[in-house]
C-alpha positions as CSV (number, residue, x, y, z in Angstrom):
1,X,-7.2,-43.8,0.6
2,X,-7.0,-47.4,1.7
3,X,-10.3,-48.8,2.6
4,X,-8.6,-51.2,4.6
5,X,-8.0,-48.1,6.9
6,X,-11.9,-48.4,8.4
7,X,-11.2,-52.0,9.5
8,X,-8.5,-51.2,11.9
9,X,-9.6,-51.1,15.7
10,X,-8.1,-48.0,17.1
11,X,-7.8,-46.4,21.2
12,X,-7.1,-42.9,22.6
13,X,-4.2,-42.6,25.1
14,X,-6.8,-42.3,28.1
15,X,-8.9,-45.6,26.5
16,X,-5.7,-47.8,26.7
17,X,-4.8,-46.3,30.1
18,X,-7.6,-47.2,31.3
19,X,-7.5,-50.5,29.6
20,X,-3.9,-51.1,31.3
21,X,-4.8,-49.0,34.9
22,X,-1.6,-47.0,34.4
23,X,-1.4,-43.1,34.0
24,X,-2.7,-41.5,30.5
25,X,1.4,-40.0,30.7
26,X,3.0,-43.1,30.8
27,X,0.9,-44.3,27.7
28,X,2.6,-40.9,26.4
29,X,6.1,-41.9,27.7
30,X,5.8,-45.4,26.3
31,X,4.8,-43.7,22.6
32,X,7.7,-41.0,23.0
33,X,9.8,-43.7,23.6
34,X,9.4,-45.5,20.2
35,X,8.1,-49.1,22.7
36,X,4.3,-48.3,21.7
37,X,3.8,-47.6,18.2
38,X,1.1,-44.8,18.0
39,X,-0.2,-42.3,15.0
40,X,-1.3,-38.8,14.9
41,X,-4.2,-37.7,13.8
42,X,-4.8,-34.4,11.5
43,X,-5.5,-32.6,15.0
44,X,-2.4,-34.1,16.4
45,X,-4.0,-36.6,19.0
46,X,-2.5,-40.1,19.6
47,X,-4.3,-43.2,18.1
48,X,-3.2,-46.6,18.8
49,X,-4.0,-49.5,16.9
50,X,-5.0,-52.6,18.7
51,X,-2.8,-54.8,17.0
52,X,0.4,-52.7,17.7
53,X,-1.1,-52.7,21.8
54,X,-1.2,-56.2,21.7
55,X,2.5,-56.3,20.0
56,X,3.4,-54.0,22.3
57,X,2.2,-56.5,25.4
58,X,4.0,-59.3,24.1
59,X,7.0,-57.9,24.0
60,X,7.2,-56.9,27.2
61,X,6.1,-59.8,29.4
62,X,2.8,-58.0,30.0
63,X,-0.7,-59.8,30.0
64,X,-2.7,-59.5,27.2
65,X,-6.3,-59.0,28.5
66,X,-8.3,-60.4,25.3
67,X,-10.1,-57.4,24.1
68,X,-13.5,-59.0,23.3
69,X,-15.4,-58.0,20.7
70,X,-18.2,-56.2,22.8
71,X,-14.8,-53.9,24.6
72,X,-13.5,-53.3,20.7
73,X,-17.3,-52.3,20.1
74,X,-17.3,-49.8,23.0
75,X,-14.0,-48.2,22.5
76,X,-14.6,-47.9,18.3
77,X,-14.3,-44.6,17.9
78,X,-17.4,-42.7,15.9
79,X,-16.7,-41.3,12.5
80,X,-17.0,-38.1,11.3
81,X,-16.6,-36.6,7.5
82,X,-17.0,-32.7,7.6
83,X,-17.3,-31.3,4.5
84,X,-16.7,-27.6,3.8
85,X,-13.8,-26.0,1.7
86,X,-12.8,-23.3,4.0
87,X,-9.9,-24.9,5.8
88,X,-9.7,-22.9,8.9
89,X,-13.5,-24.5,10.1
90,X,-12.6,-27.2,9.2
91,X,-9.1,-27.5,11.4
92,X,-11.0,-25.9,13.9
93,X,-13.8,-28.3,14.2
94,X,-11.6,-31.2,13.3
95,X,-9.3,-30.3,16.4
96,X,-11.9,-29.5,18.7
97,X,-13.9,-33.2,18.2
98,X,-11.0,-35.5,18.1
99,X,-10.0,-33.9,21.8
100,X,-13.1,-34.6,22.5
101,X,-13.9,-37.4,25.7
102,X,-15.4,-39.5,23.3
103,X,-12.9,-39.5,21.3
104,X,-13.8,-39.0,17.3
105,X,-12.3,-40.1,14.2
106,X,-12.3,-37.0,12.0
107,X,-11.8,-36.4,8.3
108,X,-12.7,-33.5,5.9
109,X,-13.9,-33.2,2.2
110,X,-13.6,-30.1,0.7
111,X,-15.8,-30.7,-2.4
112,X,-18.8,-33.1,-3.6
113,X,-16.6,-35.5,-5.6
114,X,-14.0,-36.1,-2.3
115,X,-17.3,-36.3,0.0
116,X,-18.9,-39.5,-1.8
117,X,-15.4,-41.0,-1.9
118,X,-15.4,-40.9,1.6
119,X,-18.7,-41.4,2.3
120,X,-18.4,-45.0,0.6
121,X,-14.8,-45.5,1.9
122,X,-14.7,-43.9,5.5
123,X,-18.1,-44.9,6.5
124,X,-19.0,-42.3,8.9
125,X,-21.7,-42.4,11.3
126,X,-22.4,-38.0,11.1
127,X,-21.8,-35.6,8.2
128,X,-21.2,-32.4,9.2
129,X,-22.3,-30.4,6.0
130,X,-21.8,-26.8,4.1
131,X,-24.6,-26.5,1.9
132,X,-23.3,-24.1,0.2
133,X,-19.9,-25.1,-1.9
134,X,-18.7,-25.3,-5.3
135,X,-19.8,-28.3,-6.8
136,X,-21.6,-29.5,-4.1
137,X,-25.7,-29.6,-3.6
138,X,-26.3,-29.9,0.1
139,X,-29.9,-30.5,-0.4
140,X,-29.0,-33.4,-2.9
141,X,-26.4,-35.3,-0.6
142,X,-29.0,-34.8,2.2
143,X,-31.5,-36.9,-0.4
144,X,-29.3,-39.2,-1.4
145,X,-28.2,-40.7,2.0
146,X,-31.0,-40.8,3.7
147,X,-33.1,-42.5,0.6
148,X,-30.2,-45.1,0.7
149,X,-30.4,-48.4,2.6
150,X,-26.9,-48.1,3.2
151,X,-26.5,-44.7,4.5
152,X,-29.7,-43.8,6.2
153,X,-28.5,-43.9,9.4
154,X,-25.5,-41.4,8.6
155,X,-26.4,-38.4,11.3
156,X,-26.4,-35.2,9.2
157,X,-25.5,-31.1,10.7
158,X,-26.0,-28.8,8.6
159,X,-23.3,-25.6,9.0
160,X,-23.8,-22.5,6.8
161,X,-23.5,-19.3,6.3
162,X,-27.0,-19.3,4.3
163,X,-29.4,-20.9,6.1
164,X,-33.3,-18.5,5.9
165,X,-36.4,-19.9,7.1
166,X,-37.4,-21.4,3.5
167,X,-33.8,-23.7,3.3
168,X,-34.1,-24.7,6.8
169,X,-37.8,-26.2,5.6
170,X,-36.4,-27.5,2.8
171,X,-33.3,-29.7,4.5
172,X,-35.9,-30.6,7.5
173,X,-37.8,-32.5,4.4
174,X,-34.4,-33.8,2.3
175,X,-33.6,-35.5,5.6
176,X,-31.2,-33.6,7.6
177,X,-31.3,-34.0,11.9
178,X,-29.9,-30.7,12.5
179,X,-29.7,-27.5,11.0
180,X,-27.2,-24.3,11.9
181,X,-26.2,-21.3,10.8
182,X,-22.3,-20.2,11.2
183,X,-21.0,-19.5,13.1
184,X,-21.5,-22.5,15.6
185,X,-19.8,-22.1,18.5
186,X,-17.7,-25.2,18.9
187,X,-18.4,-26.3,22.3
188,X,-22.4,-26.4,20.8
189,X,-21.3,-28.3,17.9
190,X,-19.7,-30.7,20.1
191,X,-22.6,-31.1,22.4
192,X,-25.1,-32.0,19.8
193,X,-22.7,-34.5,17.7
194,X,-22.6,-36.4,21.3
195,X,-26.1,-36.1,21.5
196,X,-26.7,-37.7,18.0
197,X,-24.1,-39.8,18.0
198,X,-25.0,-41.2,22.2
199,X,-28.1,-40.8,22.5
200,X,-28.7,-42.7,26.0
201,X,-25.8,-40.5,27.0
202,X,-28.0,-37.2,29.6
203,X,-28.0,-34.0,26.8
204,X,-29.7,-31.3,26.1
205,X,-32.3,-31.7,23.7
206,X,-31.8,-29.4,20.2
207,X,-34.5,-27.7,18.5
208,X,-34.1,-29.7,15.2
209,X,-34.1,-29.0,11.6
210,X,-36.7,-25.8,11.2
């Protein structure tokens, strides 16, 4: 992975459409058309870097704005590491948060050793977390993070299958925000991410860890 990768400023199709006051399809007709360069993500939405918009600007006569720092603040998009190693929640999850209005950047580990690469790479600001998975100890990572200066103020979910009163207790005290049992139904999942993650934003309020 190149850490370089979490220094890049990146838009949605409907953040640079807004940015430009043209129509989120003619972003997508500019991209299908090979004059904006664009990537997709592993849930197949369009990402735009904002050196290739500003490329893009130049070479066709448009005005280039000045994004200011407090605009690339606002439209960063949030970071998200799920770890779990069944593949089909994780696609599904994945999917469902990067088409999300706020826009997510996604990635998955499927084991401990991949998850604290990413962790110190990626940077995310939630962990969506499986407990319960070969060579991984939920409880631990929980520990870890949260007794770190540098990644206490990762938001954590909890996801599994194995969740009882006494390991709900005991990931309320190792430091996790929100605790689930599978399944979660996605549109739930979404709501509290956006609720951790934008916290001024109007949502519901969860019931917490235990």
């Amino acid at each position: 992975m190149n850490p370089m990768k979490t220094e890049m400023i990146v838009f949605t199709v409907n953040q640079v459409s807004e940015y430009l006051q043209v129509s989120p399809q003619t972003i997508v007709n500019w991209i299908e058309a090979g004059k904006l360069k664009a990537h997709k993500t592993a849930g197949g939405h369009r990402r735009i870097q904002k050196s290739d918009l500003e490329a893009f600007l130049k070479e066709h006569n448009m005005p280039v704005f000045g994004i200011s720092p407090e605009l690339e603040e606002a439209n960063q998009m949030k970071k998200i590491l799920v770890v779990d190693d069944d593949q089909v929640i994780v696609e599904t999850i994945t999917a469902g948060l990067e088409e999300d209005e706020h826009g997510y950047e996604v990635i998955s580990a499927a084991d401990g050793f991949e998850a604290g690469i990413q962790v110190s790479h990626f940077k995310p600001d939630l962990l969506i977390l499986d407990i319960m998975m070969p060579d991984i100890d939920g409880y631990e990572v929980c520990r870890k993070l949260k007794s770190s200066e540098n990644t206490k103020h990762i938001k954590i979910i909890v996801l599994s299958g194995y969740l009882d009163e006494e390991n709900y207790k005991k990931m309320r005290e190792y430091g996790a925000d929100l605790c689930f049992s599978k399944p979660l139904p996605l549109e739930k999942l979404k709501e509290e991410v956006a609720r951790l993650l934008y916290p001024g934003e109007d949502k519901k309020t969860a019931g917490g860890c235990g």
